[in-house]
BASEPA-724105 format. One record per residue (C-alpha): residue in one letter; z, y, x. Coordinates in steps of 0.02 Angstrom, whole numbers, plus 32768, in hexadecimal, padded with zeros to 4 digits. Each point is the difference from the previous one (the first is absolute). Example, Ala and Ser with C-alpha at 12.3 -4.5 7.8 and 13.67 -1.06 7.14 Angstrom:
residues 2
> rest,Z,Y,X
> A,8186,7F1F,8267
> S,7FDF,80AC,8045
END
This chain:
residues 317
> rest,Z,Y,X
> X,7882,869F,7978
> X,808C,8010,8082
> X,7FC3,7FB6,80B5
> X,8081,8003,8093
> X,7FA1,7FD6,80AC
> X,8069,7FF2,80A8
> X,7FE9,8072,807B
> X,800D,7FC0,80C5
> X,80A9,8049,7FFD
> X,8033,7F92,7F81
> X,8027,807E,7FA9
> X,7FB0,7FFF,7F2A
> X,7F95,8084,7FB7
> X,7FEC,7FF1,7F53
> X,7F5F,8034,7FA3
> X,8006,802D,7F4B
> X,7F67,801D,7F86
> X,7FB7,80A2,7FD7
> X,7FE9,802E,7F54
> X,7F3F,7FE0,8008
> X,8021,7F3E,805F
> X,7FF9,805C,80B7
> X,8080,7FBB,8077
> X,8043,806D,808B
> X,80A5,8003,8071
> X,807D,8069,7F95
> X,80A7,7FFB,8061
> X,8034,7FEE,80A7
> X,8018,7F56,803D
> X,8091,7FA8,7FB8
> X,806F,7F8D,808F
> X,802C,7F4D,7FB8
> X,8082,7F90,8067
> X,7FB5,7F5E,8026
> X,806E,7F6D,7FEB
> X,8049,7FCC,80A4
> X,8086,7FA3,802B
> X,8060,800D,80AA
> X,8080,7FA8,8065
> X,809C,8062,8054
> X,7FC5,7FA4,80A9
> X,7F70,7FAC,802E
> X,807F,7F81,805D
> X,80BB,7FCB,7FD3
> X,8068,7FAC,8075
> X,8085,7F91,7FBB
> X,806F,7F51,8023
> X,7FA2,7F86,7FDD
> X,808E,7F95,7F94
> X,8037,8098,7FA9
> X,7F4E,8043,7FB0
> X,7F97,80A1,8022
> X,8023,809B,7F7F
> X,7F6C,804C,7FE6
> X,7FD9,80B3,7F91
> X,7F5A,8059,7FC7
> X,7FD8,8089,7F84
> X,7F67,800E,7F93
> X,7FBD,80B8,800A
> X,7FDC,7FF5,7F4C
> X,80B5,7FFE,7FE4
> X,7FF5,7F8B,7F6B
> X,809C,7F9C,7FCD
> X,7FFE,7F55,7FD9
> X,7F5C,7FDF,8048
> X,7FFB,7F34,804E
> X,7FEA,8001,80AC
> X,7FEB,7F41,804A
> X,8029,7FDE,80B6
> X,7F86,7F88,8052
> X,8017,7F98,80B5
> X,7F74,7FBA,8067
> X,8019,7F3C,800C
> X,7FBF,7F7F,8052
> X,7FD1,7F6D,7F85
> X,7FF4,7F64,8069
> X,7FB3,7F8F,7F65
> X,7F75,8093,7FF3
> X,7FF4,8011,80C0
> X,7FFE,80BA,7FF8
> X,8071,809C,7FEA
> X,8000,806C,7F63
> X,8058,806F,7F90
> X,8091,7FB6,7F9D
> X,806D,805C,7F8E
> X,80AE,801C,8023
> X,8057,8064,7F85
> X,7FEF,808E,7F6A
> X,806D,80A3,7FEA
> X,7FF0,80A0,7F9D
> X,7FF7,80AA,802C
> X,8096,8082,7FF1
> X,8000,809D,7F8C
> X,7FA3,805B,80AA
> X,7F7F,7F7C,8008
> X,8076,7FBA,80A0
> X,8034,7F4B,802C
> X,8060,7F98,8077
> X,801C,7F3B,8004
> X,803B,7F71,8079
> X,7F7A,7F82,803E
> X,804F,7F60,8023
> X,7F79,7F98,8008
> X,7FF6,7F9A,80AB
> X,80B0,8021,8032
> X,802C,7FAE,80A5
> X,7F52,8010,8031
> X,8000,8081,80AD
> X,7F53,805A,801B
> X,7F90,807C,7FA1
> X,7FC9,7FF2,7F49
> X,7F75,8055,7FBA
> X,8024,8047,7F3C
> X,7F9E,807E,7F9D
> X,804B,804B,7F54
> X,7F9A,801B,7F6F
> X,7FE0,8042,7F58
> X,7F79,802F,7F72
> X,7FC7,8099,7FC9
> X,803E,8016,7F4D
> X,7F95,7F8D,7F77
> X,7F99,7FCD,8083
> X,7FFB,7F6C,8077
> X,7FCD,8055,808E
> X,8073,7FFD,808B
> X,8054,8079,8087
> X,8080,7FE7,8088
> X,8037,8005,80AA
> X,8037,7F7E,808F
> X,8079,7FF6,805F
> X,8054,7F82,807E
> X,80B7,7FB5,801F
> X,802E,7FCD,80A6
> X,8087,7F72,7FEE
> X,8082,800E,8081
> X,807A,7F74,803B
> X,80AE,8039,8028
> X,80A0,7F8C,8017
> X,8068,807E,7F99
> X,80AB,7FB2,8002
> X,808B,8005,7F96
> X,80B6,7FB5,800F
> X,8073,7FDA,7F7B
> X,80B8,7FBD,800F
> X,800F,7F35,7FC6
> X,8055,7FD0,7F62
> X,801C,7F47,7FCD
> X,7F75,7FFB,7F95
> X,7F90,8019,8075
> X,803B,7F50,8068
> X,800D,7F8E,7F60
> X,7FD3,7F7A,8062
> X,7FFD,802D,80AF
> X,80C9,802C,8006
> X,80A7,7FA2,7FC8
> X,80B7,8019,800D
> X,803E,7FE9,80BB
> X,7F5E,803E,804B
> X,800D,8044,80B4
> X,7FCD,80B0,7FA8
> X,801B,8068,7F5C
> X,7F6E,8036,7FA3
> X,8052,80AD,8028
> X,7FD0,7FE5,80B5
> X,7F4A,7FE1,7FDE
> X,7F7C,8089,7FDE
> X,7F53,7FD4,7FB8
> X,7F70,8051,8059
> X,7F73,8014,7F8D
> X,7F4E,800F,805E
> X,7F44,800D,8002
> X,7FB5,7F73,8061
> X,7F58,7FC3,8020
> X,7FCF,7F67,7F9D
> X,7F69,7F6F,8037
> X,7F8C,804A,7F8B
> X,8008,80AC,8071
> X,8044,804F,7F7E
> X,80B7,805B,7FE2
> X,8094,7FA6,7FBC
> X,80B0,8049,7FBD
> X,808D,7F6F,8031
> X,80A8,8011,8053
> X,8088,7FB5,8085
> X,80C4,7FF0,7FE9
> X,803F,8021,809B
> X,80B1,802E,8045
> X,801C,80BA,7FF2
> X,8026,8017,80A1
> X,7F60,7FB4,804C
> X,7F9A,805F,7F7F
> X,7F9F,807E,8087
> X,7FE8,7F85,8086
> X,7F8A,7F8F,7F5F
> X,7FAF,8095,7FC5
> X,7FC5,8016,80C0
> X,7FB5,7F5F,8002
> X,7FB6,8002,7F4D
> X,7FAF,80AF,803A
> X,7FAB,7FA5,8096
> X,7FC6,7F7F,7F88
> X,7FB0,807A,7F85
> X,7FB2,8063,807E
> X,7FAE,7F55,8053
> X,7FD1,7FD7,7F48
> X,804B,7F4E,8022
> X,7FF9,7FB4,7F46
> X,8094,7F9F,7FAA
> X,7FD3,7FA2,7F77
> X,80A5,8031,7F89
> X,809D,8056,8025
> X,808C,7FEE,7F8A
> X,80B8,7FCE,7FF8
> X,8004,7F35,7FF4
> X,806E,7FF4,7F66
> X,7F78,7FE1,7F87
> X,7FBF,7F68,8066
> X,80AA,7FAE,7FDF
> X,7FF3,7FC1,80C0
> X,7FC7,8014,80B4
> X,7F87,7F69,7FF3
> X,7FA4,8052,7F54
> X,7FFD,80BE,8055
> X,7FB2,7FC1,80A6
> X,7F7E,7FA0,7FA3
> X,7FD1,8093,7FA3
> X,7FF4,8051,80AE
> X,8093,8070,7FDE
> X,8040,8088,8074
> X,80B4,801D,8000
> X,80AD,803D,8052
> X,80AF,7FD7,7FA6
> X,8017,7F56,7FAF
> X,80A9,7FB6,800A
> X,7FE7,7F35,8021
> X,8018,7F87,808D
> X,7F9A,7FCD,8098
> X,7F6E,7FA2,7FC2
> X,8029,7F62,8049
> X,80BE,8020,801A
> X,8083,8023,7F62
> X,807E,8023,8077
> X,7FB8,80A7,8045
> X,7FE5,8095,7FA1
> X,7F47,8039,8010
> X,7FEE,80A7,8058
> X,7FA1,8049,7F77
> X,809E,7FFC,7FA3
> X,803B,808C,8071
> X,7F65,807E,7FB3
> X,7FE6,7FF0,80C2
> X,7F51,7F9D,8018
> X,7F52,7FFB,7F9E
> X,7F84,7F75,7FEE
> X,7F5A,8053,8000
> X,7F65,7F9C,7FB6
> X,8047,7F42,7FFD
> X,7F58,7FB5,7FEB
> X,7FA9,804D,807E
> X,809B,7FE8,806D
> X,8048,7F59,7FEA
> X,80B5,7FAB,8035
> X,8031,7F6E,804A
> X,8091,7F9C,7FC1
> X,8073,7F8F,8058
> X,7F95,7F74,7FC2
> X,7F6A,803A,805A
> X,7F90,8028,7F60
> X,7FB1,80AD,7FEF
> X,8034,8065,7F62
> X,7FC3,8044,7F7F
> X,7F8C,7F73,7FDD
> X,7F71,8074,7FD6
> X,8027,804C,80A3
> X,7FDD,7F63,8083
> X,7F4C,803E,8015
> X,8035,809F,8056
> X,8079,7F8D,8090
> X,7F64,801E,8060
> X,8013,80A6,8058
> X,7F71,8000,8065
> X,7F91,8026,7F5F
> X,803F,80AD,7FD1
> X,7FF6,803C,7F5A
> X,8032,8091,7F8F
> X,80B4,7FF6,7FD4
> X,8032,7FA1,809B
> X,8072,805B,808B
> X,7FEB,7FE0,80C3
> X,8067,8045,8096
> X,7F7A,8096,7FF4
> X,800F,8021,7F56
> X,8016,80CF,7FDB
> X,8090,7FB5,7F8E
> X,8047,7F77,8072
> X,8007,8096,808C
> X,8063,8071,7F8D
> X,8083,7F5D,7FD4
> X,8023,7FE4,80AB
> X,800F,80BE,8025
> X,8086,8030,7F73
> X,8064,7F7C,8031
> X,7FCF,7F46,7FA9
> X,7FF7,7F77,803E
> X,7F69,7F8C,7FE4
> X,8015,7F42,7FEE
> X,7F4C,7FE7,804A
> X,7FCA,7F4E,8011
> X,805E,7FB8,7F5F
> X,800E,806F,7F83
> X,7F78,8085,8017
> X,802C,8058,7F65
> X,80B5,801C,8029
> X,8032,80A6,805D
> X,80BF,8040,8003
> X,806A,8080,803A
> X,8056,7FD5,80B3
END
């Protein structure tokens, strides 16, 4: 009979039987590795839209062994937070492993993961945790305009070539407090003075609700009821087909055109879904005042703001 109790050290001393049924320590004790599983860091720090790379190594150094990634989540039809799983991936040749966690991208904050695994035919489990901290950045990136990019939003006879435009691709802050990936088309040559602005946005965490070149709308009226913030667009005056829109110059922005209405000529308030927000005095997200961290950094990179009737409008002097 072969017995093989732990010693405190957790170290195994195996006893074997005598010849007449005696048991008795026969060897000195024998070390067995423990499956554990550990993370490279007990925190990762990553941007939030881009996912968190995370790595670990079982000490075992098994291959192919399943190792599940698990989040803690709030379940607002349970009324409580618990573990929900994520995501499975298998062990290198050296028992090592490394995966992306996308999960909750846009989200900025702290998240609370543990990785686990089984010991081998068994269902017992071992593992570590481990948190990511989400972290919103504006990380910018410019590319030069082609005409597919204005499909709609540029003609022949335009004031400027597509080759005078630059798209600024962004990170902004959406109403669900959460980050969003969109972009302007701006004139290349006013392309610092709207990434200072955008920055003092971002960093005041003022929310836009989309952020997108207007082409696939087909027309100003359909992007500003879908509350669309934009630059270049190549069109009249709304209200006069004899003047060329400054927009078309890649020189002015309309930010948020719900929550910052127009007036026409004709005295009605547009967009339509907008006419609640002609009140000013009731200030809500999305809405820009005189001391607006975003208005501030308009007026001081040169725009102008047409304050009054057309709160959404601001435009290079």
């Amino acid at each position: 009979m072969l017995t093989t109790p732990v010693m405190a050290s957790g170290a195994v001393v195996a006893s074997v039987a005598s010849p007449d049924g005696r048991t008795g320590a026969s060897a000195a004790p024998i070390n067995v590795a423990f499956p554990k599983l550990t993370m490279t860091a007990s925190s990762y720090n990553a941007a939030t839209l881009k996912g968190t790379n995370v790595a670990g190594q079982l000490n075992t150094r098994m291959a192919n062994r399943s190792v599940s990634l698990w989040v803690w989540t709030w379940f607002p039809s349970e009324g409580r937070s618990r573990w929900s799983f994520s995501k499975t991936v298998r062990t290198n040749t050296t028992g090592a492993f490394a995966t992306k966690l996308d999960f909750n991208n846009g989200y900025v904050g702290s998240q609370r993961w543990k990785a686990e695994s089984t010991y081998t035919n068994t269902t017992k489990a071992f593992g570590a945790e481990f948190t990511t901290n989400k972290v919103a950045q504006i990380d910018f990136s410019t590319v030069s305009v082609t005409s597919s990019m204005v499909s709609t939003t540029y003609r022949s006879g335009c004031p400027v070539a597509p080759s005078q435009l630059t798209r600024i691709n962004m990170n902004y802050f959406g109403f669900d407090k959460r980050l969003h990936r969109g972009h302007l088309i701006v004139r290349s040559t006013d392309v610092a003075r709207f990434k200072n602005v955008f920055v003092a946005a971002f960093n005041a965490r003022f929310p836009m609700r989309v952020m997108r070149d207007p082409s696939p709308y087909g027309n100003d009226d359909t992007s500003m009821a879908a509350d669309n913030t934009y630059a270049f667009f190549c069109r009249q005056v709304n209200g006069n087909p004899y003047a060329m829109s400054p927009h078309s110059y890649g020189r002015s922005v309309d930010i948020n055109p719900v929550e910052n209405p127009y007036r026409k000529p004709n005295g009605y308030w547009y967009p339509v879904n907008g006419r609640s927000y002609v009140d000013r005095s009731n200030r809500r997200p999305g809405m820009l005042f005189s001391d607006s961290p975003m208005t501030k950094s308009f007026l001081a990179n040169g725009f102008k703001w047409l304050t009054g009737f057309d709160w959404q409008h601001f435009q290079v002097k």
